[in-house]
N, C-alpha and C positions, 0 to 999 in steps of 0.2 A: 792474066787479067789483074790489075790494082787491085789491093785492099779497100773496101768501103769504109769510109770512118767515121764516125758522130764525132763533131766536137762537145764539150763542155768548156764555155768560156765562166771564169772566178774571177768577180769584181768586185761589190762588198758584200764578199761569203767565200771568206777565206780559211773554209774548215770544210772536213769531207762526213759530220755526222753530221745529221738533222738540216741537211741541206736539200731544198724541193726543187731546186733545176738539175742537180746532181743526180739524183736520185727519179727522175722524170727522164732525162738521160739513159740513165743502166737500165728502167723499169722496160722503157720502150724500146732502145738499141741494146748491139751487141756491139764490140769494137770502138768502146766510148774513149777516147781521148779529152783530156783536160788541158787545157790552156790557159795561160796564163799574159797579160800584155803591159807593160812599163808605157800606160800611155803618156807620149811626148807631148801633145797636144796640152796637158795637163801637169805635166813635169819642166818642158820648157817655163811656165810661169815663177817656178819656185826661185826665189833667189836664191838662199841659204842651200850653198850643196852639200850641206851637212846636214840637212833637214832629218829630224828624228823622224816624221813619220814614215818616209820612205825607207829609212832601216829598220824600223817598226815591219813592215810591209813585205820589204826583201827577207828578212827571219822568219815572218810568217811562210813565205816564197818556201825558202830552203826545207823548213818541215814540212810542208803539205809535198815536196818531192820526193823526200827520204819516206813518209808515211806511205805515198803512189807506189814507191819504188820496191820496198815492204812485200808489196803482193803482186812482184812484176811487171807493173807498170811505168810509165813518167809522166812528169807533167812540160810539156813543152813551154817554154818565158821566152818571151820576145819584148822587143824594145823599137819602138816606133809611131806612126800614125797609125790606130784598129781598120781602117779601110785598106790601106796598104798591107800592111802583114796579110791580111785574108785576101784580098787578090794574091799574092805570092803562097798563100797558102794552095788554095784550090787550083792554081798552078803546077802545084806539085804532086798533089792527095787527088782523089776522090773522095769529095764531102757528101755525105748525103744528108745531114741537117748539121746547125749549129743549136744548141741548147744554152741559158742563162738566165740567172734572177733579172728582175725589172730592179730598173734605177728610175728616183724619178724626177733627178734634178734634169733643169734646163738643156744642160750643154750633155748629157748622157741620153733625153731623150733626139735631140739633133742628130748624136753620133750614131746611135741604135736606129733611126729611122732611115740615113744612109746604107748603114751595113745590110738594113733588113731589102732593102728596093736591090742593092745590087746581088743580093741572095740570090732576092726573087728572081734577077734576070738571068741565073746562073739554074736556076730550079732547084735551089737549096732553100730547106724550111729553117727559118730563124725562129725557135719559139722562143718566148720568155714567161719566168711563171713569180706568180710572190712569194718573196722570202723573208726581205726586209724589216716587215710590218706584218702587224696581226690583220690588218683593211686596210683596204687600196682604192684607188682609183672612186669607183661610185658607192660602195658597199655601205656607206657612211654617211648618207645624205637625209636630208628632211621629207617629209612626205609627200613634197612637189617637186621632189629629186632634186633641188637645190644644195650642197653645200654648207654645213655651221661653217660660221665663223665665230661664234661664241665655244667656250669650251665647256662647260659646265653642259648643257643641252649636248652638246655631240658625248663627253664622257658617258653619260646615263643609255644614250644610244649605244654607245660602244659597248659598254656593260651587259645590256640588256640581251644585244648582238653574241655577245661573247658564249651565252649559255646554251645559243643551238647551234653553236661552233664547237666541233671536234678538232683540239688541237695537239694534231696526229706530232706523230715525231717522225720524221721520213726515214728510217734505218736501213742503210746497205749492206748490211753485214751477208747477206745471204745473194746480194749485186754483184759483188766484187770478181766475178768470173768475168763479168761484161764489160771490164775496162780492159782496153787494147793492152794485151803483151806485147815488149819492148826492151831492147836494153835502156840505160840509163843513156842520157848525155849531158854534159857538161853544162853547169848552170852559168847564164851569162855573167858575168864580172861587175858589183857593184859601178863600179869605176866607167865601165863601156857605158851606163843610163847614165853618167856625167855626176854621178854623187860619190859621197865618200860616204864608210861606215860612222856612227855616232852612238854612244849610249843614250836612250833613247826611256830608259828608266820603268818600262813596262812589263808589270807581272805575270804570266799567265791568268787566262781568265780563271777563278776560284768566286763560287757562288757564297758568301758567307750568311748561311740563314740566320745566323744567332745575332750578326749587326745588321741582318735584313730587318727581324722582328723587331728590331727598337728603330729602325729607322726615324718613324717620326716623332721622337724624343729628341734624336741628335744631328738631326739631317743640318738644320740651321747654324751649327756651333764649328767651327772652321779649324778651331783648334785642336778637336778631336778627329778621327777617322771612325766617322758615321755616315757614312757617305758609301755606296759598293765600289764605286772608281770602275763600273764595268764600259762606262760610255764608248771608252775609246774601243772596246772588245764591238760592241756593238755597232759602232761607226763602221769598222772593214770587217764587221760579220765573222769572227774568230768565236763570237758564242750565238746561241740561235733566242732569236727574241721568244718563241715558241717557250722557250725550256725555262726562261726570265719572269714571261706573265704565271707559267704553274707555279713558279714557286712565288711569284707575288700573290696567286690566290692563297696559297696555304700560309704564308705569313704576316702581311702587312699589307692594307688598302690604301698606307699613303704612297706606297712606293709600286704600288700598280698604277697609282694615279698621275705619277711621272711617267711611265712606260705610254701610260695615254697621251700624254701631253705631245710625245714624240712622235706617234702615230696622227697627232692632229696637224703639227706642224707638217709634217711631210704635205698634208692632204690641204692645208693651202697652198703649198708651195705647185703643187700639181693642179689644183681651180688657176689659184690664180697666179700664175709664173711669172707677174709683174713685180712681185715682191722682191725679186732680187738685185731691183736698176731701183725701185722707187717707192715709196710709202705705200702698203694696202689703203691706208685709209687718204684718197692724194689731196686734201687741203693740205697736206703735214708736206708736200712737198714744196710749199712757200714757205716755211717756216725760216727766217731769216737767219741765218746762222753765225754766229762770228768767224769762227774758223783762226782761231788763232794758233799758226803753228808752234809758236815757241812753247806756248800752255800745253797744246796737243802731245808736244815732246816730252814735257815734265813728269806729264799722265802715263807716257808711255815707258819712260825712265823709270817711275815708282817715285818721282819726287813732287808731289803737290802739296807736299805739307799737312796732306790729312793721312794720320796715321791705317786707317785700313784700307784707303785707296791702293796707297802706297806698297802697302804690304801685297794684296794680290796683284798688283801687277810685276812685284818682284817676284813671288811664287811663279808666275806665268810666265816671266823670261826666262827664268832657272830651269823650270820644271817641265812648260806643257800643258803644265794643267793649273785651272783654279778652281775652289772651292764654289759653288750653285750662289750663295748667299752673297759670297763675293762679287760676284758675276752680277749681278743684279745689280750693288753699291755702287759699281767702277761704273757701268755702262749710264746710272742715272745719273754720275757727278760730272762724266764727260758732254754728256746731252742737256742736263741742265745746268748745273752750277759753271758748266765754261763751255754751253752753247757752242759744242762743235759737232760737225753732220754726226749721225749714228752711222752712216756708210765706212765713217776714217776707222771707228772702233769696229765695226764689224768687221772692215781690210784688216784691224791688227791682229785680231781673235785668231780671225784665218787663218792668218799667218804664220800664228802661234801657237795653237793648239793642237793637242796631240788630238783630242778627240773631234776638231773642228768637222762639224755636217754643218750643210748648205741650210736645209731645211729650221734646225732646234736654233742656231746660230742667229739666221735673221729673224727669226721668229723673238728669239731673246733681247735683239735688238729694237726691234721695233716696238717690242712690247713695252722697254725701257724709255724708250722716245717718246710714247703716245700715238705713234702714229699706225701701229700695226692691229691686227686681230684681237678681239678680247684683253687692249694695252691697259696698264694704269691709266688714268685722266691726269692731263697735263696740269693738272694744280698738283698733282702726290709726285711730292719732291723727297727723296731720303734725305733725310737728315746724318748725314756720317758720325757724328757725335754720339746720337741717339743710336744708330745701327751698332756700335763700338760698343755701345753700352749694355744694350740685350744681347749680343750674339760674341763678346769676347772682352767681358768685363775683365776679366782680371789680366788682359793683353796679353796672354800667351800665343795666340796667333800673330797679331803683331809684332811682337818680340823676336820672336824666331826669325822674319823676316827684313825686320830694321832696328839691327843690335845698336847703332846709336842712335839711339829715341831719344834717350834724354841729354845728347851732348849736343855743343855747340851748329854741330856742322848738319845735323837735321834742319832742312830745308822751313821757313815758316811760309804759311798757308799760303798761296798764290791767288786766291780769291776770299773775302768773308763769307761766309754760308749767309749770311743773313739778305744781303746787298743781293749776292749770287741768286738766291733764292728769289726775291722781288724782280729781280730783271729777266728770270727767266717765265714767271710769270705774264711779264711785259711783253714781251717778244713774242711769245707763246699768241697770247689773247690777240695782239695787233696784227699778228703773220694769219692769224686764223679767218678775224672780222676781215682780213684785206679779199679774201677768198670769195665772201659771201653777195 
């Protein structure tokens, strides 16, 4: 008679402590099997086959199997469509459930919604549990069960929420009997998903509470590392949000209040899953755009002539990563001062970022636009000059990034702030009144 098997599918929650599908898993089965899937469907879009995060991903891959392997298990990796691999699975096995954290972007809940019907036609339970996020789905809503879209009002809810929450730590250490013995087998070959290896520039997750506690002295200053840099850990779930908010309680409210912010993004992105084609707020999608691509280029090069545009978006070709403060400057100069869609900069983010989520991503975008949830108002234009001046007066951030500043061959400005500023004004107020 076949071995009966649980699976455990790992999507973003690529670590085996304080994981609540994992751990939901061993609590209720015997025979738990972990898997692991290189979805194509998701891989296919990447151009760059050197893309860090997928060797970001694959590393994490290799130690969660040498960890499984540890206490005589594996982890099975596969590389293809997730509908197909599990039909060729349950082809082979006897499944008798699949277990996994909720995803709650767009194209993961289409995917999960498939896998779950042909489960069900197979009489396999697909459960899924939160892991992601401290609140989900309704936990988080107004008193007529509606949805903030403000943050402030859902933060104080969250908060308020958070105090008759037990936020347990899911520990297997006393589970580990209940994952299926196994020899090892052979981990698929970077190369066969169609990528190559890269350095990819990422530290282990390390909670630092001592730059936790000053956070918000230094969060805003680019030239420093005041900032935990744990995002990307938090993106593919290599640390457990659970373990992020306790120590945000015991050290710093500004940087719990980021942890919220993330939790709020997600829970529009879940109301309302329009935000990822089109404005939440949709007059903003008349908003007449110049779209000019040579400018789009410059911005995207690091060459517009404004000294701390420039600088994070060379930080972000190099790196991966930019600086939050930055993030904010780049995304208002593209939107306002050279009036090009927030969809181009949000594509390039994507594309770019090591710690790139669907959810904080658009969210940042839109917010930079005016057109999103709790956005600035389309008159709050940054001023780069002024931003340069409070958050890296003495251009060491700058510097580091665009060694000839002061030579010939630094680019001058591609637009005037002043001009820029009135005409997006213009366009803004006209595209809006055209709506009404």
């Amino acid at each position: 008679m076949p071995e009966s098997i649980t699976l455990f599918w790992f999507r973003r929650d690529l670590r085996l402590e304080d994981n609540t599908g994992l751990f939901q898993a061993l609590n209720r089965h015997k025979n738990v099997q972990p898997i692991f899937i290189f979805d194509t469907d998701i891989l296919e879009k990447l151009e760059d086959k050197s893309d860090k995060r997928v060797s970001f991903i694959y590393e994490r891959i290799e130690r969660l199997k040498l960890e499984l392997e540890a206490i005589g298990s594996t982890l099975w990796v596969f590389s293809g469509k997730p509908i197909e691999i599990f039909q060729k699975i349950i082809d082979q096995h006897q499944i008798v459930a699949l277990f996994a954290n909720r995803d709650y972007e767009p194209y993961a809940r289409t995917r999960d919604e498939s896998i779950f019907n042909f489960l069900s036609s197979k009489g396999i339970d697909f459960k899924a549990f939160k892991d992601h996020v401290i609140f989900d789905k309704n936990e988080i809503v107004k008193a007529d069960g509606t949805p903030y879209t403000v943050y402030t009002p859902y933060s104080k809810r969250w908060k308020a929420q958070l105090h008759e929450l037990e936020l347990n730590s899911f520990d297997i250490e006393n589970l580990k009997p209940n994952f299926r013995q196994t020899a090892s087998e052979p981990l698929i070959p970077i190369a066969v998903i169609g990528f190559i290896r890269s350095n990819h520039g990422v530290d282990q997750p390390i909670v630092d509470k001592g730059l936790i506690s000053t956070y918000h002295a230094t969060r805003d200053l680019p030239a420093l590392r005041g900032t935990s840099r744990l995002s990307v850990h938090l993106r593919f779930g290599t640390i457990s949000i659970r373990s992020l908010v306790k120590t945000a309680l015991e050290t710093n409210d500004k940087w719990l209040n980021e942890l919220i912010w993330r939790d709020f993004y997600q829970s529009i992105l879940w109301h309302f899953p329009h935000v990822e084609k089109r404005a939440f707020k949709k007059p903003y999608d008349f908003i007449l755009w110049r779209n000019n691509t040579e400018e789009f280029r410059a911005w995207c090069d690091g060459k517009t002539g404004y000294p701390i545009v420039d600088a994070g978006m060379r930080e972000l070709n190099q790196t991966g990563f930019m600086h939050n403060r930055v993030r904010m400057i780049v995304a208002s100069f593209l939107t306002k001062h050279l009036l090009i869609d927030w969809r181009w900069g949000e594509a390039y983010f994507a594309q770019n970022l090591l710690d790139f989520d669907l959810a904080s991503n658009n969210g940042g975008w839109q917010w930079a636009a005016s057109s999103g949830v709790d956005a600035t108002p389309y008159f709050r234009i940054f001023n780069p000059y002024l931003q340069t001046e409070r958050f890296d007066s003495k251009l060491k951030y700058v510097k580091k990034w665009i060694p000839e500043l002061d030579t010939a061959s630094y680019p001058k400005p591609i637009v005037d702030h002043k001009l820029a500023r009135i005409r997006a004004l213009d366009v803004y107020k006209t595209s809006l009144q055209s709506t009404k």
